[in-house]
C-alpha positions in Angstrom: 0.0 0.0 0.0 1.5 3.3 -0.9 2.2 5.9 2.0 2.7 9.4 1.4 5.5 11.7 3.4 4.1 12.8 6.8 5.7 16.0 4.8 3.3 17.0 2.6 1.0 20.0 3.6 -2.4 18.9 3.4 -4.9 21.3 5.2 -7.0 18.8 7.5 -9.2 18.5 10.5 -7.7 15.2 11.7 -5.7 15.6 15.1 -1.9 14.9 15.4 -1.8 11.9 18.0 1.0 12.4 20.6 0.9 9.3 22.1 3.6 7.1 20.8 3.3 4.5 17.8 -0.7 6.0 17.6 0.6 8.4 15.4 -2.2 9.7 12.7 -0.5 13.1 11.0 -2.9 15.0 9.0 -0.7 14.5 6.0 -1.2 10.6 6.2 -4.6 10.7 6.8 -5.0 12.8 3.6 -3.1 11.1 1.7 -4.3 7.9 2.6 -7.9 9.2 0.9 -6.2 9.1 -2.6 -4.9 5.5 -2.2 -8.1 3.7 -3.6 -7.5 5.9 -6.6 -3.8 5.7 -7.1 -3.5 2.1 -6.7 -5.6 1.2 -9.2 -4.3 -0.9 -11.8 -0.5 -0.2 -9.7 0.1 -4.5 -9.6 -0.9 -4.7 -13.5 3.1 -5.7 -14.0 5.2 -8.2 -12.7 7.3 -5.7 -10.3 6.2 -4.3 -6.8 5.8 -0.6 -7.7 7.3 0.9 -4.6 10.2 -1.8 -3.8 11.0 -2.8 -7.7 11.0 -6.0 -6.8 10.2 -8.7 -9.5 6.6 -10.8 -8.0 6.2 -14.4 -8.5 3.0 -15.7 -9.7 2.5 -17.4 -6.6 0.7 -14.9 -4.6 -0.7 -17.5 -1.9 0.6 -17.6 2.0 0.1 -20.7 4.4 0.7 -20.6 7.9 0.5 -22.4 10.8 -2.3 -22.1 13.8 -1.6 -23.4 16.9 -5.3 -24.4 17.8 -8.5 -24.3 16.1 -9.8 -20.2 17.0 -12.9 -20.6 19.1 -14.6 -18.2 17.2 -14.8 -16.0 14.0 -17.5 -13.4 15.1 -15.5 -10.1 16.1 -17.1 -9.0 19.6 -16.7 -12.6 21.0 -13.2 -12.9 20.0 -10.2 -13.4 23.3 -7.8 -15.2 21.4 -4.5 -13.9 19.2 -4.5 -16.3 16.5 -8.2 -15.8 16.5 -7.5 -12.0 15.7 -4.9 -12.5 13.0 -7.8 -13.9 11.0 -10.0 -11.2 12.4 -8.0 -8.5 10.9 -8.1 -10.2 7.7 -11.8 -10.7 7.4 -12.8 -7.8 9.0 -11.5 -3.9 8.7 -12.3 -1.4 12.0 -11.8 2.5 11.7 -8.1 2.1 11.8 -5.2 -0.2 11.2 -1.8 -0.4 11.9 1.1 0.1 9.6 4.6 -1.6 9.9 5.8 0.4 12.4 2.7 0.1 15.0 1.3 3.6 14.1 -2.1 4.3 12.9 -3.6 4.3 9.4 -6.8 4.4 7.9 -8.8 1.5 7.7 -12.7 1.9 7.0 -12.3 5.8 8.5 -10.5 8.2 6.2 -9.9 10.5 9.7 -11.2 11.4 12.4 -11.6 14.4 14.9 -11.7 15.7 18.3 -13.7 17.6 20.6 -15.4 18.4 23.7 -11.8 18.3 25.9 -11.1 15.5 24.2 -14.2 13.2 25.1 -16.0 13.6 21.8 -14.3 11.7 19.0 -15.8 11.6 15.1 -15.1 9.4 13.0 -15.4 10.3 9.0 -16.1 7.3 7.1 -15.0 6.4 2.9 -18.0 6.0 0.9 -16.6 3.3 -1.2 -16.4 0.5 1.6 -18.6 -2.5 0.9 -19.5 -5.4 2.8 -18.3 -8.2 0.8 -22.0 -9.0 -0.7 -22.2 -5.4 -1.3 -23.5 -3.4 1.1 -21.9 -0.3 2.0 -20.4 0.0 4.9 -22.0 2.8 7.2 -21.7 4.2 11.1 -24.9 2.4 11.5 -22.6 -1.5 11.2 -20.3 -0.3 14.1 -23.1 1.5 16.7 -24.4 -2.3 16.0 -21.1 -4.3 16.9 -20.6 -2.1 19.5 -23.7 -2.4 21.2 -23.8 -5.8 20.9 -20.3 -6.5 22.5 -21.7 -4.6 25.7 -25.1 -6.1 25.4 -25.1 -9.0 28.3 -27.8 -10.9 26.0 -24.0 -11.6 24.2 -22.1 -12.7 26.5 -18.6 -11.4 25.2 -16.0 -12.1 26.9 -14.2 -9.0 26.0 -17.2 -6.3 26.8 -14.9 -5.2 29.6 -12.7 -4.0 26.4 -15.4 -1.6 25.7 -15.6 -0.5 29.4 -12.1 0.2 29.6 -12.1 2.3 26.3 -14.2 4.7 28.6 -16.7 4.7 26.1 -19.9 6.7 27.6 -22.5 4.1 29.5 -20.3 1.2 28.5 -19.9 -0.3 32.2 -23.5 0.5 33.4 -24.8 -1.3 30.5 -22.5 -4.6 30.9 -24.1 -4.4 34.6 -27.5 -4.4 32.8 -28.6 -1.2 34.6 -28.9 0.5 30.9 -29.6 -0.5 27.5 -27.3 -1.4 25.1 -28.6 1.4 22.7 -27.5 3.4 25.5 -23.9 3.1 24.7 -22.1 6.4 24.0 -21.9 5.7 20.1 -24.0 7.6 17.4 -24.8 7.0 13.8 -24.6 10.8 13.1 -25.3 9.8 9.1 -24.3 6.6 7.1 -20.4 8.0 7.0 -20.2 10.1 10.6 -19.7 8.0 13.8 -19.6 9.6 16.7 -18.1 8.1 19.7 -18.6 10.1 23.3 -16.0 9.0 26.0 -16.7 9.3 30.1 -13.6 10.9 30.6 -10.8 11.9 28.2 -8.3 8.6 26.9 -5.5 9.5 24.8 -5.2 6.5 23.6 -8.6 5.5 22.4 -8.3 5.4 18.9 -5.3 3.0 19.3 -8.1 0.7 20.7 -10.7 0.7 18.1 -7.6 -1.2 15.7 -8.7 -4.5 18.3 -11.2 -6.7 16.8 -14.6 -6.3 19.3 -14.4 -2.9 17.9 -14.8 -4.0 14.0 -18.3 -3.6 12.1 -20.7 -6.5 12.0 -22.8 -7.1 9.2 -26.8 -6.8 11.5 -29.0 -8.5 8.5 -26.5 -11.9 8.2 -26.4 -12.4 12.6 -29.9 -12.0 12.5 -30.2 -14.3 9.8 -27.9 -17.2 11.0 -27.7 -16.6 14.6 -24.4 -18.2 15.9 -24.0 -20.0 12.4 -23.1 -16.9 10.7 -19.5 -16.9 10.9 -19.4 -20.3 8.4 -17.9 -19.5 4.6 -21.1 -19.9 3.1 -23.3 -17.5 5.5 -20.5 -15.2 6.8 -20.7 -10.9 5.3 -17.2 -9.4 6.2 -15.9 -6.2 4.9 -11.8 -7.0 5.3 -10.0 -7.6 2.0 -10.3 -11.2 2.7 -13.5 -13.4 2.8 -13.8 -16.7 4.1 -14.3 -19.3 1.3 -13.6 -22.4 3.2 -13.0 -23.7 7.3 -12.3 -26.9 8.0 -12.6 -27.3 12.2 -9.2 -28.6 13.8 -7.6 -28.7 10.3 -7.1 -25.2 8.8 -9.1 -22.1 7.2 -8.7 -20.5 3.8 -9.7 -16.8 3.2 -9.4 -15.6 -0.9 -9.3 -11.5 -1.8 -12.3 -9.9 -1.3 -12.9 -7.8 -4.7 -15.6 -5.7 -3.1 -12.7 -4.4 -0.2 -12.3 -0.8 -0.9 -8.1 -1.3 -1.6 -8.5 -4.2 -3.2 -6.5 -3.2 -6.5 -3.3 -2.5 -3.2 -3.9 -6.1 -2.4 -1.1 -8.6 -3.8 -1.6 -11.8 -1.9 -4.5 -14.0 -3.6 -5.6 -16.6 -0.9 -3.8 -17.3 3.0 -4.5 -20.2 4.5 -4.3 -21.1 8.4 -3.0 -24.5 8.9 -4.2 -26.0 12.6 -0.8 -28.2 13.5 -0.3 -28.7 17.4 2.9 -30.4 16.7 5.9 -27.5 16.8 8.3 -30.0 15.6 5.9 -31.2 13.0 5.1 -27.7 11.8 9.0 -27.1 11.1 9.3 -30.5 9.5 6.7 -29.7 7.3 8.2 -26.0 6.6 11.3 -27.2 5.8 9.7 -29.5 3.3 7.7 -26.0 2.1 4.4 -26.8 2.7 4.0 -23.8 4.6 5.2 -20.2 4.7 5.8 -19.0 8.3 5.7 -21.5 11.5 7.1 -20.9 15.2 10.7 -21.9 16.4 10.1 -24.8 18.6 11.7 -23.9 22.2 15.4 -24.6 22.3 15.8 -24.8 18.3 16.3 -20.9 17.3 20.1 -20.6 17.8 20.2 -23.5 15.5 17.6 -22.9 12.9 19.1 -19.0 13.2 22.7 -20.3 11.8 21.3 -22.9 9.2 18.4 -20.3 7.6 19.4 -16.7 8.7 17.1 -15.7 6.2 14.4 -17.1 7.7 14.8 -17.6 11.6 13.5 -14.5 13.3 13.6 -13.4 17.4 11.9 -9.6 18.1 10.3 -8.2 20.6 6.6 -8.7 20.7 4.1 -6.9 23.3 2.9 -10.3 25.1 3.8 -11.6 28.7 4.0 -15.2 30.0 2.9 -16.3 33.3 1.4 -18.6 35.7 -2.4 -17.4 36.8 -2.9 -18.0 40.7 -6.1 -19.1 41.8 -7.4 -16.7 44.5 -10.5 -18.2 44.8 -12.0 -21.1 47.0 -11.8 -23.7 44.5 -7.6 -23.7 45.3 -5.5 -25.6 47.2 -5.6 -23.6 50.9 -1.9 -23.2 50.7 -2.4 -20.6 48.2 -4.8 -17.9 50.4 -0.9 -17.3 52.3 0.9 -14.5 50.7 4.1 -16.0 52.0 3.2 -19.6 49.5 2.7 -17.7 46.4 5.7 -15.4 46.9 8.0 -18.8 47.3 7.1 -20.2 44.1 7.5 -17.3 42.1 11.3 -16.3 44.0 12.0 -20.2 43.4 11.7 -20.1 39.1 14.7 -19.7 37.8 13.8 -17.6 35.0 17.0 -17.6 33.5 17.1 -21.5 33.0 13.8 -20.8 31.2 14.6 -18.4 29.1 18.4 -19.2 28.5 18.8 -22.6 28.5 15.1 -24.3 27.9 13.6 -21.6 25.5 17.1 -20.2 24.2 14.5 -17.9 22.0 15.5 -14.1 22.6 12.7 -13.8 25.4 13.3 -11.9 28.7 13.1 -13.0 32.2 9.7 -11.0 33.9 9.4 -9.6 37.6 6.6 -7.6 36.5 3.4 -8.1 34.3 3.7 -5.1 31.6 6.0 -6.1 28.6 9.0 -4.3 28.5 8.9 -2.8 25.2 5.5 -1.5 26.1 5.3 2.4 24.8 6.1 5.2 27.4 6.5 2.2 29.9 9.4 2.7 32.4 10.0 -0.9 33.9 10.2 -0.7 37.4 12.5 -3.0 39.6 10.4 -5.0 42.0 12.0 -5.9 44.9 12.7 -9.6 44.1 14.1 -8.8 40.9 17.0 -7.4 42.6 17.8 -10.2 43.9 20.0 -13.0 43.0 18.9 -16.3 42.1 20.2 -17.7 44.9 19.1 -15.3 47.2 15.8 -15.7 45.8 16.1 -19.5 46.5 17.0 -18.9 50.1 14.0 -16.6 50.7 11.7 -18.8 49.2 12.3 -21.6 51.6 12.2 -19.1 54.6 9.0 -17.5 53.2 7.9 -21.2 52.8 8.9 -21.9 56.8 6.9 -18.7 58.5 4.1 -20.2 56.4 4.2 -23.5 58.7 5.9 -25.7 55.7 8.8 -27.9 55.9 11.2 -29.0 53.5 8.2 -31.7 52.5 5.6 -29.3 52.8 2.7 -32.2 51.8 1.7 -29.3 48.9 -0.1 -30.8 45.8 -1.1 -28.3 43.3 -2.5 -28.9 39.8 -1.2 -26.8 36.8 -3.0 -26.3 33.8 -1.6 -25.4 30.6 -2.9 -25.2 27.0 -1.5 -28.4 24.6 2.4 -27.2 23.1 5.3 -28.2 23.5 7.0 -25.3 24.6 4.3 -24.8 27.6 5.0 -28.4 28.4 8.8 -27.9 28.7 8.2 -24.4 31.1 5.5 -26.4 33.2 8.2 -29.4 33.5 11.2 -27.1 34.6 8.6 -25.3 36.9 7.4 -28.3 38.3 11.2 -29.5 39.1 11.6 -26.4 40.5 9.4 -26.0 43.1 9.9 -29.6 44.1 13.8 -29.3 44.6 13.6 -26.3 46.3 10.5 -25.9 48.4 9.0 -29.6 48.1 5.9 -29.1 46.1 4.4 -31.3 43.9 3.0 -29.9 40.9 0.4 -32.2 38.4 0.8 -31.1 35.0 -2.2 -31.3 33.1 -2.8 -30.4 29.3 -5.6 -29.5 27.2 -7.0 -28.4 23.8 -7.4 -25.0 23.2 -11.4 -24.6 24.3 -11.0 -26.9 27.1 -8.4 -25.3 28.7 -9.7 -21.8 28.0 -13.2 -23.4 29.7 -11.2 -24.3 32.7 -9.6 -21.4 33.3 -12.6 -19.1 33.4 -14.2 -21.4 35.5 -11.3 -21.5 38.2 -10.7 -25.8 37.9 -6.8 -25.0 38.7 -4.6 -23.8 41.1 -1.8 -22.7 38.4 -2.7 -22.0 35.1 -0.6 -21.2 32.4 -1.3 -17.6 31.1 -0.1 -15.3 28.5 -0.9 -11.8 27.0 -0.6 -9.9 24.3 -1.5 -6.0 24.6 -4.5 -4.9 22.9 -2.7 -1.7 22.2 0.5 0.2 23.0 -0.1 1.6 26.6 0.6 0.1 30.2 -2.9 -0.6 30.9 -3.5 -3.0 28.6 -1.8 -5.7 30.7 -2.5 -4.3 34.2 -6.3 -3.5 33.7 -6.6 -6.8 33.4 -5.2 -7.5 37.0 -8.3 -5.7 37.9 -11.0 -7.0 40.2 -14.0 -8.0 37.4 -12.1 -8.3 34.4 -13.0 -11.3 33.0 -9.6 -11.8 31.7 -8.4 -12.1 35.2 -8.4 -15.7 35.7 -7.1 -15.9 38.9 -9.7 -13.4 40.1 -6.9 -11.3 41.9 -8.4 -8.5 43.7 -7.3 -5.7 45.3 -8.7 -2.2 46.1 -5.5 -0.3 45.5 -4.8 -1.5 42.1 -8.5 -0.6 41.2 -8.1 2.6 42.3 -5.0 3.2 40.8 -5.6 1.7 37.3 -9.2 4.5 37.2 -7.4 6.9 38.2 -4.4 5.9 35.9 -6.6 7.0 32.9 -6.9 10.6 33.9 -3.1 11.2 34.4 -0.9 12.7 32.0 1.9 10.5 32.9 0.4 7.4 34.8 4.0 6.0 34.6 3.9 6.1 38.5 0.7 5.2 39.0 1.5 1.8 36.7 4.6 1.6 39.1 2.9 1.2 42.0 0.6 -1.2 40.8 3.4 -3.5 39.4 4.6 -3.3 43.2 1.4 -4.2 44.7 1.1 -7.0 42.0 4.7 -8.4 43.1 4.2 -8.1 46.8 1.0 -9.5 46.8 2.1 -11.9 44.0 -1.1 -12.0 42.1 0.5 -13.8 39.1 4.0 -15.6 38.9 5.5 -13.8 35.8 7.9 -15.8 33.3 9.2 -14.3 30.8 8.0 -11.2 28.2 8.0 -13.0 25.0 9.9 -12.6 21.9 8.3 -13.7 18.9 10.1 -16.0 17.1 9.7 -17.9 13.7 10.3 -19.0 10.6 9.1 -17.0 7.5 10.0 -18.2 3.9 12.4 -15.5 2.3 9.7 -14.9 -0.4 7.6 -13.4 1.2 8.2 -9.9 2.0 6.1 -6.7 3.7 5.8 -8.8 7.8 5.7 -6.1 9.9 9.1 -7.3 11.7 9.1 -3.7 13.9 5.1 -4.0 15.1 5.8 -5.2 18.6 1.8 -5.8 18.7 2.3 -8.1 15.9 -0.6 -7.1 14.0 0.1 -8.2 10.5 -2.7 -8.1 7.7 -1.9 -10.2 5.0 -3.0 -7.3 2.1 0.3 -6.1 2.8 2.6 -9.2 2.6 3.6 -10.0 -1.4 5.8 -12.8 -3.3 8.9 -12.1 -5.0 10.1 -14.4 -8.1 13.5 -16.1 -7.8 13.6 -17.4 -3.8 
């Protein structure tokens, strides 16, 4: 997709974003109104326009999925993988370039008002549905309201709460109507959106997928069957054309997307393959285009293919969920328990000799290369491993243990290989150094998902990915009520904090004293902030390698001839 210079002098009413990689210049956002008119016809020859580069005609890319995606409907999507196929199907206001900043997507620009609290939204004429349709304000006051509508049941309406989006959180309570929400149809192209209090970083958040349109006349039509190929309306430059459960899904170029002359790639397919070491195998033998290092193999893979093997930074943090609830083992309700086990992981083993994948060792929740985010040093972290080790087992003594502390617990963890190895090392751990036995137990993707919202654990494995560039998208969800917080940690202060976080110019301090709370209270055991690290055919160029949110839409990827 062509992108004109942010230099350019194009008079506008769009507002120059100073919160970092949400940056939407009025020059971009001008420019970007021309692209549906430049492009066309750009890909009639067989070199990329901008780069030069000679294209093959293969224009296909194949991937591999971890799990089958629990769902393809927009505002009851939780799941990463899920989204990646979201973003292809589907198109909100904006989207995210290469770099993590924001573009148009189905709004041309947008504006702001009232002391911030009033944003509008000017939407392009020519987006279609992918029967049709156009695309108006009318198909996202509809997906909004119905991901805050409890008659729903998203799991993500808290998403729309913590956007600060006017009535959101009385509504999910079911004290107001959903056509309550703060979002207005002000014509078929003008959406206006009224906010609670001021958010600097809302329209970052309205790139996640429970904010995408939804297509009313096909949901009413199909009910929960209308996210299968032959029922499903999307208005992404992809449409899904076929979905196998378990085995893989193929989405083909949607000809009615507004860009779709920009659009190079022809069909992506998602292959489901559990199996890290059969994904590589199968890789290697070029059946598909981009897989995941299996843990321990990048140093490896990164000599034999350095064209191919791949570690950066990518906004997601791994870590074991506590139960806080009833349902877990009594041991866990002491303070002094839960701090042990997470002083006793050696998170350098993890990362350095088990996972050997570019990911570093976590003290604290929020990812490090979080935007604007200071990492703070909790007081653990300062320690040395063996330091920690010793204060474990003391911490483990005040709390009435022994060396055989007659401790069971039962950890959880979704089916992979590389969760398998961290649970076994974590497992080892904690019975070599505090004598606690840990049973490992594994399960499908649904299952496990199912088990952790209902609380069947006492250790879960746990991992997220920030739904945009700011702080609170990993501590909100340590909030009391957030139906992301599996554990259900609570605690007073870090609700506080985190509401009062969002009117702060610089919340840096108030995040700081969260993470603190977090670490002394130990409301998670934190493992490591990922890297993300994989395999991706030399071929295929245009992956977003510097988008730490990882939010790559395959309308931008292309084949080049001669690889």
């Amino acid at each position: 997709m062509s992108r004109l210079s942010d230099s350019l002098a194009i008079p506008c009413d769009v507002q120059f974003m100073k919160y970092p990689h949400c940056r939407m210049s009025c020059a971009i956002a001008a420019a970007c109104l021309v692209i549906g008119i430049t492009a066309t016809g750009v890909f009639a020859g067989s070199l990329h326009p901008e780069t030069g580069e000679e294209l093959s005609e293969n224009q296909t890319f194949v991937y591999r999925l971890l799990d089958e995606v629990p769902t393809l409907d927009p505002q009851l999507n939780q799941d990463s993988e899920g989204f990646d196929i979201l973003r292809d199907l589907f198109e909100g206001l904006l989207n995210q370039d290469a770099d993590g900043n924001l573009v148009p997507g189905v709004a041309e620009r947008f504006e702001i008002s009232d002391g911030n609290r009033t944003y509008t939204f000017l939407l392009r004429q020519e987006a279609r549905w992918s029967n049709g349709d156009p695309v108006t304000a009318h198909d996202f006051v509809y997906a909004w309201r119905r991901a805050v509508d409890p008659a729903t049941a998203s799991p993500y309406a808290w998403y729309v709460e913590l956007a600060m989006i006017a009535n959101a959180a009385r509504i999910i309570a079911g004290e107001l109507s959903a056509d309550e929400l703060g979002v207005v149809a002000v014509d078929d192209h003008t959406l206006e959106v009224r906010l609670d209090q001021p958010l600097p970083h809302f329209p970052a958040m309205t790139t996640y997928a429970t904010f995408f349109p939804a297509h009313r006349a096909t949901i009413e039509r199909f009910g929960a069957a209308w996210t299968r190929p032959e029922n499903i309306v999307s208005n992404g430059a992809y449409v899904l054309t076929e979905h196998v459960p378990k085995e893989y899904h193929m989405r083909e170029r949607n000809t009615r997307y507004w860009n779709n002359d920009a659009t190079l790639i022809e069909r992506v397919t998602g292959k489901v393959i559990n199996d890290e070491n059969l994904a590589l195998t199968r890789y290697l033998a070029g059946e598909i285009d981009r897989t995941a290092v299996p843990s321990g193999q990048y140093p490896d893979l990164a000599a034999r293919y350095p064209d191919e093997a791949t570690s950066v930074p990518i906004l997601c943090s791994y870590y074991f969920a506590i139960n806080h609830t009833d349902s877990a083992h009594p041991a866990l309700s002491d303070r002094r328990v839960r701090q042990a086990l997470s002083y006793a992981l050696d998170r350098d083993i993890i990362v350095n000799s088990v996972l050997k994948d570019g990911q570093y060792p976590a003290y604290n929740f929020t990812h490090w290369a979080t935007a604007g985010f200071k990492v703070p040093q909790t007081d653990y972290s300062r320690l040395s491993q063996s330091e920690r080790d010793t204060r474990a087992r003391e911490l483990m003594q005040q709390a009435g243990y022994g060396e055989d502390s007659g401790i069971s617990l039962k950890l959880v963890y979704n089916t992979s290989e590389s969760h398998k190895l961290v649970a076994t090392v974590a497992a080892q751990m904690w019975k070599q150094k505090l004598g606690i036995e840990t049973e490992l137990s594994n399960y499908e993707w649904k299952t496990y998902l199912s088990i952790r919202s209902t609380q069947e654990f006492d250790l879960a494995r746990a991992g997220w990915c920030g739904d945009y560039n700011e702080a609170s998208t990993f501590l909100d969800v340590m909030t009391s009520g957030n139906s992301a917080n599996s554990g259900r940690f609570s605690n007073p202060e870090v609700d506080r904090l985190m509401q009062d976080a969002r009117m702060q110019e610089d919340p840096q301090s108030h995040y700081e004293r969260v993470e603190a709370i977090l670490a002394r209270d130990m409301a998670i055991i934190p493992v490591y902030h990922y890297s993300s690290v994989f395999m991706l055919k030399p071929d295929i160029r245009g992956w977003p390698y510097r988008n730490v949110q990882k939010m790559w839409y395959a309308k931008d990827l292309y084949r080049i001839k001669g690889q």
